[in-house]
SEPAVO-961867 format. One record per residue (C-alpha): residue number from 1; residue in three letters; y, x, z. Coordinates in pm, whole numbers. Layout:
N
(pt NUM 'ALA' (Y X Z));
...
END
This chain:
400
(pt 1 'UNK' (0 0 0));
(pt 2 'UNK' (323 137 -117));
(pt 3 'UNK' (547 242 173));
(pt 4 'UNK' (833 -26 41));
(pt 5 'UNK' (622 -360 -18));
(pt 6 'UNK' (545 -610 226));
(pt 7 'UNK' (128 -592 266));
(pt 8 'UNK' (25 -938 84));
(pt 9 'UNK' (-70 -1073 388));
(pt 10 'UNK' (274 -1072 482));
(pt 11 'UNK' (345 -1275 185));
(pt 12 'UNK' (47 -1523 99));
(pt 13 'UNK' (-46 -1668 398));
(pt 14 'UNK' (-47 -2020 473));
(pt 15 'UNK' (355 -2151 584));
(pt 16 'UNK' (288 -2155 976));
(pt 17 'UNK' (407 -2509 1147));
(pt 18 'UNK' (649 -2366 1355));
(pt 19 'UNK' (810 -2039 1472));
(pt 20 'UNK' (1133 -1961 1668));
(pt 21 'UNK' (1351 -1830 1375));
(pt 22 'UNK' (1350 -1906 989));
(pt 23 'UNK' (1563 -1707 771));
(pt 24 'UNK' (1604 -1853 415));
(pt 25 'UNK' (1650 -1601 156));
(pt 26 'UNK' (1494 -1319 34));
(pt 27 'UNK' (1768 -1093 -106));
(pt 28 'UNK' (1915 -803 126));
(pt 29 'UNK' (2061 -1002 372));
(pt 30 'UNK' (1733 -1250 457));
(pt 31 'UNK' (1483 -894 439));
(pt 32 'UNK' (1777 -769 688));
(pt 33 'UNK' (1806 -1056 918));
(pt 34 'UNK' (1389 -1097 959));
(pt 35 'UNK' (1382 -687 1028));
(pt 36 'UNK' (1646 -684 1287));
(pt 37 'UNK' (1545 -1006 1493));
(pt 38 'UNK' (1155 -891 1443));
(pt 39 'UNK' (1227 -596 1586));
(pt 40 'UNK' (1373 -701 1897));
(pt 41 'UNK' (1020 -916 1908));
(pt 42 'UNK' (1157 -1283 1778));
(pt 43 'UNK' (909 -1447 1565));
(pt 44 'UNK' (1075 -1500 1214));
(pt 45 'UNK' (940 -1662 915));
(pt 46 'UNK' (1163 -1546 576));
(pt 47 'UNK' (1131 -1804 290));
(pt 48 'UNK' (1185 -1694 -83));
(pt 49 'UNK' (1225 -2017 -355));
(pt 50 'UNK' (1109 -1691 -583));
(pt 51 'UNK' (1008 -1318 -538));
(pt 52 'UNK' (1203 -1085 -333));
(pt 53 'UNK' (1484 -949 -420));
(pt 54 'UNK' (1501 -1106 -785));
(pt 55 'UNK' (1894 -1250 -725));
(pt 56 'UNK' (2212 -1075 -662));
(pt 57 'UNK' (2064 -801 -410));
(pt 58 'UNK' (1858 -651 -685));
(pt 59 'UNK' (2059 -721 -993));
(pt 60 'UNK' (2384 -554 -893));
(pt 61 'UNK' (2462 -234 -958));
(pt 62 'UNK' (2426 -61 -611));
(pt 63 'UNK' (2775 61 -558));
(pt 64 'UNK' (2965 147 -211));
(pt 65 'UNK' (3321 53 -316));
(pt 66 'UNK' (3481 141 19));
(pt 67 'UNK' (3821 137 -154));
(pt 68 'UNK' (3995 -199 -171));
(pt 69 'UNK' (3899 -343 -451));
(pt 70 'UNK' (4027 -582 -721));
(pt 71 'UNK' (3812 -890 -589));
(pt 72 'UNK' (3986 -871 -231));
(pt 73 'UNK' (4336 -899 -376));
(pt 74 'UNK' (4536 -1211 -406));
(pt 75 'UNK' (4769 -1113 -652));
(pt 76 'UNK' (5076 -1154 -414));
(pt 77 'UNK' (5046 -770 -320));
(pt 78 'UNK' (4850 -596 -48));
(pt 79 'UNK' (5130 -757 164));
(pt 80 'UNK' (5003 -1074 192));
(pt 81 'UNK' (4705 -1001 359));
(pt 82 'UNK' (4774 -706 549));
(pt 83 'UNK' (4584 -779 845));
(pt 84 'UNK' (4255 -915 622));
(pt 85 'UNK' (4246 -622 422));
(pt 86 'UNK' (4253 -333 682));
(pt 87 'UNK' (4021 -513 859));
(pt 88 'UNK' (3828 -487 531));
(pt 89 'UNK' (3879 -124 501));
(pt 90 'UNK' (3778 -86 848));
(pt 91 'UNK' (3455 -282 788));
(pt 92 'UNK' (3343 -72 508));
(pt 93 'UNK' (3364 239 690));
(pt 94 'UNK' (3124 47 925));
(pt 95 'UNK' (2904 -28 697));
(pt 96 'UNK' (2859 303 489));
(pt 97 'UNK' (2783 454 848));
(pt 98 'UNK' (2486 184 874));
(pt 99 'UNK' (2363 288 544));
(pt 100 'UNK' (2368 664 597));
(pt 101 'UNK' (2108 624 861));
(pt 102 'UNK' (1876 347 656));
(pt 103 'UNK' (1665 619 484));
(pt 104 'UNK' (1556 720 851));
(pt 105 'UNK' (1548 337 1007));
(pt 106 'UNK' (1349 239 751));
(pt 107 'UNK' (1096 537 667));
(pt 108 'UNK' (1194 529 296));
(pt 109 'UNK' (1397 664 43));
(pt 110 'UNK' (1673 400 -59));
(pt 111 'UNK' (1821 700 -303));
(pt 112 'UNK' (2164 745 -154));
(pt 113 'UNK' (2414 933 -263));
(pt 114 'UNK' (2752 1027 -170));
(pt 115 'UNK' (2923 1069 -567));
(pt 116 'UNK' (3282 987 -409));
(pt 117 'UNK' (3452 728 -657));
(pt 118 'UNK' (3796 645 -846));
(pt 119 'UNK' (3966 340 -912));
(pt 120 'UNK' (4207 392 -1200));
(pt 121 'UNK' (4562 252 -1263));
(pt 122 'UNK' (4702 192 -1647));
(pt 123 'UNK' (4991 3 -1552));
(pt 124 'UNK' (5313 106 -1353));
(pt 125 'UNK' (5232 -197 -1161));
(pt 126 'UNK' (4883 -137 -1130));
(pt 127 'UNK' (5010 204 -976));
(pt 128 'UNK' (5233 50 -743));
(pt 129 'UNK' (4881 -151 -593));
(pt 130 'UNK' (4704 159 -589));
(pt 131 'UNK' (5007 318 -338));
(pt 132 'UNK' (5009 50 -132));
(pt 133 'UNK' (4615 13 -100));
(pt 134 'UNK' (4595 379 -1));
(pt 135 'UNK' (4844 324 312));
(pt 136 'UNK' (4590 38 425));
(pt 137 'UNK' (4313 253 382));
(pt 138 'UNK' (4509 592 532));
(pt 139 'UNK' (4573 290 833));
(pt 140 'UNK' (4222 179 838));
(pt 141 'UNK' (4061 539 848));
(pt 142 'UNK' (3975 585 497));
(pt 143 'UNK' (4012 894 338));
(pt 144 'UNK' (4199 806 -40));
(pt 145 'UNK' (4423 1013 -231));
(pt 146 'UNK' (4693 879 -521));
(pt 147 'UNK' (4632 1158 -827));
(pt 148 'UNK' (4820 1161 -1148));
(pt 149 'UNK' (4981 1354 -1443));
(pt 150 'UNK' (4822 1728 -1475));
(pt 151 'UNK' (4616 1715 -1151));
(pt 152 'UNK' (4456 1406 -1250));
(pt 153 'UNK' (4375 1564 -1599));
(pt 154 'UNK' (4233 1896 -1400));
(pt 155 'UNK' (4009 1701 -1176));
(pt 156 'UNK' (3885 1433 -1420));
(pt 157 'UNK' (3925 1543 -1827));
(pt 158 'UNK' (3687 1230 -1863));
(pt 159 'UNK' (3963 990 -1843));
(pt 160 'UNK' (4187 849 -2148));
(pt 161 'UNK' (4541 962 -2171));
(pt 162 'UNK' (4626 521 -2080));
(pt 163 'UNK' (4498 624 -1762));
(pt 164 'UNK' (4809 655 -1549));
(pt 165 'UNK' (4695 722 -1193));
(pt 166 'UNK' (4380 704 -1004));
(pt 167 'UNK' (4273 683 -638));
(pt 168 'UNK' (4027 951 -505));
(pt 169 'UNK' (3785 822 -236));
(pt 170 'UNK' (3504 1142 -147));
(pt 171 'UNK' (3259 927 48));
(pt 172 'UNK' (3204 676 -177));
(pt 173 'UNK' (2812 638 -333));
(pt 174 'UNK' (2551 434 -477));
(pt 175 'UNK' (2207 320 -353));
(pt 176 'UNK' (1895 204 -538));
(pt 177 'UNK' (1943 -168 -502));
(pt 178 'UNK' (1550 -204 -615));
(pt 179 'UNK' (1442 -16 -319));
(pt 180 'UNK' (1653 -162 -47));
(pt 181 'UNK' (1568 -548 27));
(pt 182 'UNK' (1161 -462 -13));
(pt 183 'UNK' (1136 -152 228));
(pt 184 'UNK' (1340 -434 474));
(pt 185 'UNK' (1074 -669 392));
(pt 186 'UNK' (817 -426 468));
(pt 187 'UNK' (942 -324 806));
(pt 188 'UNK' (1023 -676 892));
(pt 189 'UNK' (696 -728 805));
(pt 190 'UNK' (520 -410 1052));
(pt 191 'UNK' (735 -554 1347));
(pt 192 'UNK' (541 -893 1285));
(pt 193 'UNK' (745 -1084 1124));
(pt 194 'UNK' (606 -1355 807));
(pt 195 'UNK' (724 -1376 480));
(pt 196 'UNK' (641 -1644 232));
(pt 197 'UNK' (756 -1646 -126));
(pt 198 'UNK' (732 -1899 -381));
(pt 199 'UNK' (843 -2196 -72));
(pt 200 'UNK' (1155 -2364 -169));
(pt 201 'UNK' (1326 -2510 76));
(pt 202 'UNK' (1399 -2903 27));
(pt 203 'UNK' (1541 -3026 299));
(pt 204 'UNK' (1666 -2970 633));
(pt 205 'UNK' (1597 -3275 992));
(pt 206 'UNK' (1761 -3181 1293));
(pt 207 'UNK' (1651 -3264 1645));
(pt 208 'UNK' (1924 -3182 1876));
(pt 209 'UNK' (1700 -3244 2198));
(pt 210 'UNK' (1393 -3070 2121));
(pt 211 'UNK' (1339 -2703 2168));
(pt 212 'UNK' (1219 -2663 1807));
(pt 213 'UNK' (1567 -2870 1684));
(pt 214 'UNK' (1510 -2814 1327));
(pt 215 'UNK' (1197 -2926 1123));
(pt 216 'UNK' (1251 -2716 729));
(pt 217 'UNK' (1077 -2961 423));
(pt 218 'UNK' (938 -2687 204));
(pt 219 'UNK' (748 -2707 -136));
(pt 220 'UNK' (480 -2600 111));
(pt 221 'UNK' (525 -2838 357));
(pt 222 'UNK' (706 -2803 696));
(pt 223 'UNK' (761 -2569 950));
(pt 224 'UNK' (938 -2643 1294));
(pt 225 'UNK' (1233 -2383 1411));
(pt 226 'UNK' (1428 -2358 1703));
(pt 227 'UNK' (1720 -2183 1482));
(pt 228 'UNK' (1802 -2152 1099));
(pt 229 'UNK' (1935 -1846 940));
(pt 230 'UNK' (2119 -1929 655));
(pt 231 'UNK' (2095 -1615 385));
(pt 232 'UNK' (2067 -1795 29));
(pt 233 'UNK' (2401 -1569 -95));
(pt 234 'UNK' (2515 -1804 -394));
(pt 235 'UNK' (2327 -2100 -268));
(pt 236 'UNK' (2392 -2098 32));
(pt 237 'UNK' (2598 -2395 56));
(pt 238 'UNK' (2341 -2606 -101));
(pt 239 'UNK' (2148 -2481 209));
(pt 240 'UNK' (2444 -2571 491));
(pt 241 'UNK' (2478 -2919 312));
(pt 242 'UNK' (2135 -2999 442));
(pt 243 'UNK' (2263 -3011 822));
(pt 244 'UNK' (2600 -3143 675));
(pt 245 'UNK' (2821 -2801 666));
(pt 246 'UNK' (3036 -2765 396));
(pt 247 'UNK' (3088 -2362 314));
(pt 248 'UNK' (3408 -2220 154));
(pt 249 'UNK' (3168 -2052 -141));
(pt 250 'UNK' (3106 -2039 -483));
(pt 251 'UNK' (2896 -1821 -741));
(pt 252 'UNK' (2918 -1710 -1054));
(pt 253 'UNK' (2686 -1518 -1301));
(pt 254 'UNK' (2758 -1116 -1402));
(pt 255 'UNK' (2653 -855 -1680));
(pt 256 'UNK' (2513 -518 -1622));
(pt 257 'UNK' (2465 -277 -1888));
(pt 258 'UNK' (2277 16 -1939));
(pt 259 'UNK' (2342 296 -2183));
(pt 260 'UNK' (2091 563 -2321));
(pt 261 'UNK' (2063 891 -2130));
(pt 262 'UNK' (2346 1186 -2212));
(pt 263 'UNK' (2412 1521 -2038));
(pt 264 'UNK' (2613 1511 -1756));
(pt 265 'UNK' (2941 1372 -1747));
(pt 266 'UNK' (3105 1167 -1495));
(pt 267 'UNK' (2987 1312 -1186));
(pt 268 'UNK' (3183 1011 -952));
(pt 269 'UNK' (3226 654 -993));
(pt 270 'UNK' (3475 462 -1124));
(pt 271 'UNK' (3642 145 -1058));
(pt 272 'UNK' (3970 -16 -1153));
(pt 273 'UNK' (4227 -180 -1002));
(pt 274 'UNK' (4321 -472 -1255));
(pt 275 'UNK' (4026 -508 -1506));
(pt 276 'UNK' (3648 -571 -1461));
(pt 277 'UNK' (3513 -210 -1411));
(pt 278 'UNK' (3276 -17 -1230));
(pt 279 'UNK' (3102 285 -1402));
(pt 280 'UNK' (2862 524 -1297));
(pt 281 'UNK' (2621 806 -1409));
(pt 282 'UNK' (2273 760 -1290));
(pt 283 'UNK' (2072 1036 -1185));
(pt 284 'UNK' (1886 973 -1541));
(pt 285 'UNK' (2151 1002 -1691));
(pt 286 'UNK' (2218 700 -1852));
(pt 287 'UNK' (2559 505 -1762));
(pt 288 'UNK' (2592 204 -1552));
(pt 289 'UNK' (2845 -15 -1639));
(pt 290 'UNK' (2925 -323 -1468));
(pt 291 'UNK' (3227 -510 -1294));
(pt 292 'UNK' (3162 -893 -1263));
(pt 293 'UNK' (3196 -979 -1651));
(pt 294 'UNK' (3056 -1388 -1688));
(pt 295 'UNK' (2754 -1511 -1743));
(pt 296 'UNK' (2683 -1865 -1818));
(pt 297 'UNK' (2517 -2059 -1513));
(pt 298 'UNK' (2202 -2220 -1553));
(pt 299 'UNK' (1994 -2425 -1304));
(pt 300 'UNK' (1702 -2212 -1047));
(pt 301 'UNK' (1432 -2119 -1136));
(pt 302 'UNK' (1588 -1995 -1485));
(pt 303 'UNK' (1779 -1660 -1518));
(pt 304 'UNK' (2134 -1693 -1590));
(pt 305 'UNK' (2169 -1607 -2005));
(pt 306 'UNK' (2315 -1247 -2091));
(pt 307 'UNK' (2668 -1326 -2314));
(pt 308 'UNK' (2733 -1101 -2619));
(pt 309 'UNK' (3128 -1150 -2526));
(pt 310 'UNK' (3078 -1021 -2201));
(pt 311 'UNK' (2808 -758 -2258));
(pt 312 'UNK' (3144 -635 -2525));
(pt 313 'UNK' (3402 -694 -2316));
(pt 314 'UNK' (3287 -475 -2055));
(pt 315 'UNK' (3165 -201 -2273));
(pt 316 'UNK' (3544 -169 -2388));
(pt 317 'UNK' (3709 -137 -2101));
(pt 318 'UNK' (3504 120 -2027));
(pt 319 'UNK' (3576 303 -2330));
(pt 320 'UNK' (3973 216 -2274));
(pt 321 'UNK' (3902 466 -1942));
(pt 322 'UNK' (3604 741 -2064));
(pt 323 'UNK' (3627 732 -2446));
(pt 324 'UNK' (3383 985 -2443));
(pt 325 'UNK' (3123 707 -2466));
(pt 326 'UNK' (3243 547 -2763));
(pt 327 'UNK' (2881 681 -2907));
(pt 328 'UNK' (2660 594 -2662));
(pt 329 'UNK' (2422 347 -2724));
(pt 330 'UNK' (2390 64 -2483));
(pt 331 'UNK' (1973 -5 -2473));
(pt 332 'UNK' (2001 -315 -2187));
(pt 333 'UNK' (2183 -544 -2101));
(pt 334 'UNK' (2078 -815 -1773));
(pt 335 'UNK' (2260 -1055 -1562));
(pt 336 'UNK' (2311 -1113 -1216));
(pt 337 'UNK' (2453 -1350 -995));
(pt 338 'UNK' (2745 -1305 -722));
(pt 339 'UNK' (2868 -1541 -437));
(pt 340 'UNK' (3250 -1560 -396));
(pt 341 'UNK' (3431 -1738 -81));
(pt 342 'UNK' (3725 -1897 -153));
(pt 343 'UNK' (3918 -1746 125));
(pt 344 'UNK' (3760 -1381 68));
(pt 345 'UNK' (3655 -1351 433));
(pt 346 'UNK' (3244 -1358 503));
(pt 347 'UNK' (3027 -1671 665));
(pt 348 'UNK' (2875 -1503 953));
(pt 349 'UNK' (2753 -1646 1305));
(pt 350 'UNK' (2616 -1978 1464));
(pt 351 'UNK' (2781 -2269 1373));
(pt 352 'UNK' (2900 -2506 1642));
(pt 353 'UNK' (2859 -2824 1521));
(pt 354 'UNK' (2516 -2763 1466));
(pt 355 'UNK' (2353 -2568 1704));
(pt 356 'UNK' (2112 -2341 1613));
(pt 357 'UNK' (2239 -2300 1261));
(pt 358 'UNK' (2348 -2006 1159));
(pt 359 'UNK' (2441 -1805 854));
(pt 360 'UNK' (2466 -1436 691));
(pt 361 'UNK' (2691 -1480 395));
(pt 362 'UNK' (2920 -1199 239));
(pt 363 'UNK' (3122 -1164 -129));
(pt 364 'UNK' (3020 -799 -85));
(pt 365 'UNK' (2654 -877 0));
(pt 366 'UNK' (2509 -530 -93));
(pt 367 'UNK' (2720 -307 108));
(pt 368 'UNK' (2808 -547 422));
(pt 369 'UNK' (2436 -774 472));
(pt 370 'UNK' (2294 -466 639));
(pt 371 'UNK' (2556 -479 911));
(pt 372 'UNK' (2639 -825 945));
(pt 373 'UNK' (2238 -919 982));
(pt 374 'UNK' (2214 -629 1244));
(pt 375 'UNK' (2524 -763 1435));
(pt 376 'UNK' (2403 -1140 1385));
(pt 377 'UNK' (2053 -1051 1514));
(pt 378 'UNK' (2194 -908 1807));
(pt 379 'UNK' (2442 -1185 1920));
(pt 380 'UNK' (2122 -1453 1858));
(pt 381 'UNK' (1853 -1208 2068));
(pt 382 'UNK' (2148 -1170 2369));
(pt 383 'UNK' (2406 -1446 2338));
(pt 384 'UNK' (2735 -1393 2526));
(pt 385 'UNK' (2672 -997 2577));
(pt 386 'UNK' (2822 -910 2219));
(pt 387 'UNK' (3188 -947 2052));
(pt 388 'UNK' (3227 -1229 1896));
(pt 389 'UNK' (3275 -1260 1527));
(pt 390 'UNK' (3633 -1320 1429));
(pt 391 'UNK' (3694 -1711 1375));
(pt 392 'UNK' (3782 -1624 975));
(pt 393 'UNK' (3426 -1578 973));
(pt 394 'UNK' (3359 -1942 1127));
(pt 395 'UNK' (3085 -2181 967));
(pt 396 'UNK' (3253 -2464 1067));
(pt 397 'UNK' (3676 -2365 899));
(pt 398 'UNK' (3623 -2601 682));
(pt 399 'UNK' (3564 -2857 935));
(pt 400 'UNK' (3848 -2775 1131));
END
């Protein structure tokens, strides 16, 4: 048995009839959520409507953005959400410190690496964000640095004279988003907790006086739970509707592409600051290119369609910043899917008008799940001895 797949019996067993915990979703944040609380010894059962990791945890592109990025801004400035965004920044460096010690926590190499990254400018106003960024981060504890006209040249010949400025950020990275969510799986999995994929989850009855105050309708019947873990990323509203929540999310479907392999050439990432971008070399070789370009939404089970105008669009902005790739051949294209919430802050915590409920949603699902489902399984195996989240996070702000 591979070191980073749940053993079968993990996955194939018959749906047990109850258990204290069930955690829908089996992306990054669900494998998380069932390691973390399974390790403190709570009895989890994870439900997958498909195969692990087949959604937005293993379709995006694996990057550590711990700049500010494009899909945090408003468009008012960084001024109008001053006290969001550094607590953003601050969050990120968080994070990145959880997933420089995964390889050890989870006995498995999640490929790592520390490339540092850019996020590039082409407008004078576009410059003007990346200044103001940088003093949030400089607040925050990030280390960025503004570079343009003959220094940015020196330090990156890669980029296209429209290139105006660019922010330097050294401990920025990439990890293997294929061999994250399963080594979770398969830890969750040693510290006893059960998967089950292939169980849909139908419906949701709640039973406020009863110790097990949930009963879950699944395509495989029904199991009884004392608590719910919400972690169904785009879907997980669909999910909260079921006990009556309404969450402040929506989703949309994304492009990656993949190029052939080349010698060596763009040894950081790159993102930008006012177009879909991010760009990276793979270890291969080949060039990643991605940055949230459409993809037409379909119903579950079905994968959401790849879209020649998006597959294109992409691909030129990326040749607007590194023409050098004007003759590299892209050989695939896929498509992903990515939750949004309308007021850019993350779902995470127990909801109080239902009891019991609870939820581990994030817009930036690959680099924050990790830390949110640690800090989440905490505050549910001690209540009360733990910071609470901040109420931006709330399950119930739309109630309010």
């Amino acid at each position: 048995m591979s070191a980073g797949v749940p053993p079968l019996a993990a996955i194939r067993g018959p749906l047990p009839t109850e258990t204290d915990v069930v955690v829908v979703g089996g992306g990054i944040a669900g494998a998380a959520m069932a390691y973390y609380l399974a390790r403190e010894g709570v009895e989890v059962v994870m439900l997958e409507r498909g195969e692990l990791n087949r959604e937005a945890s293993g379709t995006n592109a694996g990057s550590f953005h711990l700049q500010l990025a494009i899909h945090q801004l408003t468009g008012q400035g960084t001024g109008a959400d001053r006290d969001r965004l550094l607590a953003d920044a601050r969050l990120s460096l968080e994070a990145y410190a959880l997933w420089q010690e995964l390889d050890a926590e989870l006995g498995g190499d999640i490929h790592l690496h520390q490339t540092g990254g850019w996020m590039v400018a082409e407008t004078p106003e576009q410059v003007r964000l990346l200044h103001e960024k940088h003093e949030l981060e400089r607040l925050a504890g990030i280390e960025t640095e503004v570079v343009s006209g003959a220094e940015l040249r020196d330090r990156a010949p890669y980029f296209a004279e429209r290139v105006l400025a660019a922010t330097y950020c050294p401990t920025e990275g990439h990890a293997n988003p294929l061999a994250v969510t399963p080594l979770y799986a398969a830890r969750a999995a040693e510290h006893g907790a059960q998967i089950r994929t292939h169980v849909a989850v139908r419906g949701i009855e709640q039973h406020p006086d009863r110790a097990h105050r949930f009963t879950v309708d699944t395509s495989e019947g029904e199991i009884r739970a004392a608590r719910v873990v919400d972690c169904a990323g785009a879907w997980s509203g669909e999910l909260a509707a079921m006990v009556g929540l309404r969450l402040p999310v929506r989703y949309e479907g994304l492009h990656v592409n993949v190029t052939e392999r080349r010698a060596p050439l763009l040894p950081s990432m790159v993102q930008h600051i006012g177009r879909r971008l991010t760009l990276k070399q793979s270890e291969q070789g080949t060039f990643i290119i991605g940055g949230g370009w459409p993809s037409p939404a379909v119903p579950p089970p079905t994968r959401y369609p790849t879209r020649w105008q998006s597959a294109a669009g992409n691909v030129n902005v990326a040749l607007d910043v590194v023409p050098q790739l004007a003759d590299a051949r892209v050989v695939r294209t896929w498509s992903g899917v990515i939750v949004f919430t309308d007021d850019m802050s993350p779902i995470v915590g127990e909801s109080l008008r239902v009891p019991g409920f609870h939820a581990c949603v994030a817009s930036t699902g690959f680099t924050f799940s990790p830390m949110f489902a640690r800090q989440l399984a905490e505050q549910m195996v001690a209540p009360g001895t733990h910071d609470p989240f901040p109420e931006r996070y709330a399950l119930d702000r739309l109630h309010t």
